[in-house]
N, C-alpha and C positions, 0 to 999 in steps of 0.2 A: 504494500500500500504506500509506504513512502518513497519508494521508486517513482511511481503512478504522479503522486501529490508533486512529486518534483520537477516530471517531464508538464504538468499543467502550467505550474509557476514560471518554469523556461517557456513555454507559448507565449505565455503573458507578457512577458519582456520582450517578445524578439520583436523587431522593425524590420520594414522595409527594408533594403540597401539602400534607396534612395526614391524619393518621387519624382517623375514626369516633369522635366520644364523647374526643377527645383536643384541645387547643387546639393550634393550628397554631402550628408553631416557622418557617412559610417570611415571607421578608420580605415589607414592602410594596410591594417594586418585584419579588417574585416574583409575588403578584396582580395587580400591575396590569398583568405579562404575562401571563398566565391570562385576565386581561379581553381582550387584545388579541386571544391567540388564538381565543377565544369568538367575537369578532367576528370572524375570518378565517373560520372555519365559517360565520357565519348569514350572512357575503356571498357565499360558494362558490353556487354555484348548485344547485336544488334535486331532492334524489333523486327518483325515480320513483314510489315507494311511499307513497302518506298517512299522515298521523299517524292519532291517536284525532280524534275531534270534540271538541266542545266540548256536544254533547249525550251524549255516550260517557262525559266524564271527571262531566260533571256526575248522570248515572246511578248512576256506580260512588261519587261522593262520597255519595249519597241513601244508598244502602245500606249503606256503611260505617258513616255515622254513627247510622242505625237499628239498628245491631248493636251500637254501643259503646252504647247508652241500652238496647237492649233486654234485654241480657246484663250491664248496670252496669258493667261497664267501666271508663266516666269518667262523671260527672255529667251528666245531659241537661243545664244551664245553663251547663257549661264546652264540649260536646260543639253548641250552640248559637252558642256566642258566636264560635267558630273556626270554623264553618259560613260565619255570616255573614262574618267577616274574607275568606274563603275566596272570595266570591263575585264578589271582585274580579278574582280570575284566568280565571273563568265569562266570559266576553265574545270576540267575536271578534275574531282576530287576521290579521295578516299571516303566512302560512306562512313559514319559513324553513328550511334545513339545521341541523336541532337533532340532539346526542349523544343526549338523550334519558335518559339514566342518569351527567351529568356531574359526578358526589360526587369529593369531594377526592382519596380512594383512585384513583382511576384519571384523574388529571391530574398528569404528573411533571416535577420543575424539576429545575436546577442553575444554583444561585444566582437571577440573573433571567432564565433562558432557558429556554422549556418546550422540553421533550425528545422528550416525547410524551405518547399520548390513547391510553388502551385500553376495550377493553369496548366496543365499538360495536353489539352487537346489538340495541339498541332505536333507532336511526338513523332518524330519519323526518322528514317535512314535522311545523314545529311552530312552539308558541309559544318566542320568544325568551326571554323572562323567565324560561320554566320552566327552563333550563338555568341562567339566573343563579343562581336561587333554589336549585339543589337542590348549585349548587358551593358555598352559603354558609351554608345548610340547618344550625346550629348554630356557623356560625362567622360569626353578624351583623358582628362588629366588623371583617370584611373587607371588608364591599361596599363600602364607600366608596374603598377599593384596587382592586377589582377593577373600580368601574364606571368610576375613572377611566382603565383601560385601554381600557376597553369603547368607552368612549366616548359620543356621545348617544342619545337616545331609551330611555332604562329609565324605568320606572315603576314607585317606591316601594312604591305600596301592592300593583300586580299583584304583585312579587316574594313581600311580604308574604304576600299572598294563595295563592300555590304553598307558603311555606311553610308554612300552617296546613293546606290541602287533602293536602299530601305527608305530612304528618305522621296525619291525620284517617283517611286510608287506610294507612298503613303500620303502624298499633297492631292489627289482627287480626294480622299474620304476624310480631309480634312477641309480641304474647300465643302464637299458636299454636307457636312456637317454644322457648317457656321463657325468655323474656325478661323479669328481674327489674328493676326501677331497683335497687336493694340490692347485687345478686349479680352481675344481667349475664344472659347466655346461659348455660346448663349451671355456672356457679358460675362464668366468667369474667367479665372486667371489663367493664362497658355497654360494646358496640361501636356506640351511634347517641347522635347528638349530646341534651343534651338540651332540650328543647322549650320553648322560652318561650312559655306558652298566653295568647293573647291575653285 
């Protein structure tokens, strides 16, 4: 029972790693366990079900960025140049157990000991990087924390490269949603990080 009474009380405490559009208040030996457990996923061995391709995500990037230039959006030579940044994460990879959807919000610590991982409905065979990139996805000035839990084999510019492609497809459902840089959603505060455009 005091086992039990104990793993409640650690629930109780544990936070986010960070929220959406907010600078992360978790330390750097809370990332660099967040790296750690990133890596205990992509060695777990691999789900049944496939990810996206890499001809799938590279489709879905074509059209997005044809919507942001064709509706003006954002500039075709900024909508361009994050294309190309982009093209780094376009390459095949080794499949691994990826979250799939691993943003700060649904990775939670106490102190430097993650607690838990929610939101797993997009769990699939995938690229590793993509999960680096989308836990760091506005909060750059962590990967260096977070890789050194990770440990080897990251590559800078792939990560890079998820972050300009996540960002390049995630502006239609932010337009379509009432998403202001100014205002926010519905007159609330920006809930997405924001975007250093290549």
């Amino acid at each position: 029972m005091a086992g039990a009474a104990r793993a409640r009380a650690r629930r109780r405490r544990s936070t986010a790693l960070g929220r959406l559009g907010e600078p992360s208040t978790a330390s750097p030996a809370a990332w660099a366990a967040a790296g750690a457990a990133v890596r205990t996923l992509h060695d777990a061995p691999l789900p049944p079900w496939p990810g996206r391709s890499v001809e799938e995500i590279a489709s879905e990037l074509d059209r997005e960025c044809e919507w942001l230039v064709t509706t003006g959006v954002l500039p075709a030579d900024l909508v361009t140049r994050n294309r190309r940044i982009a093209e780094a994460a376009l390459r095949p990879w080794k499949p691994v157990f990826t979250h799939g959807d691993l943003q700060i919000t649904h990775l939670f610590v106490d102190g430097a000991e993650v607690t838990g991982v929610i939101d797993w409905s997009e769990a699939s065979q995938g690229d590793a990087m993509y999960d680096l990139a989308t836990l760091t996805l506005g909060h750059e000035e962590h990967l260096g924390d977070l890789v050194a839990g990770y440990g080897a084999d990251v590559d800078l510019d792939v990560i890079r490269g998820w972050w300009s492609l996540r960002s390049l497809r995630g502006i239609r459902w932010l337009v379509e949603h009432g998403f202001d840089r100014g205002r926010g959603v519905r007159g609330r505060r920006p809930a997405i990080p924001d975007v250093r455009w290549g």
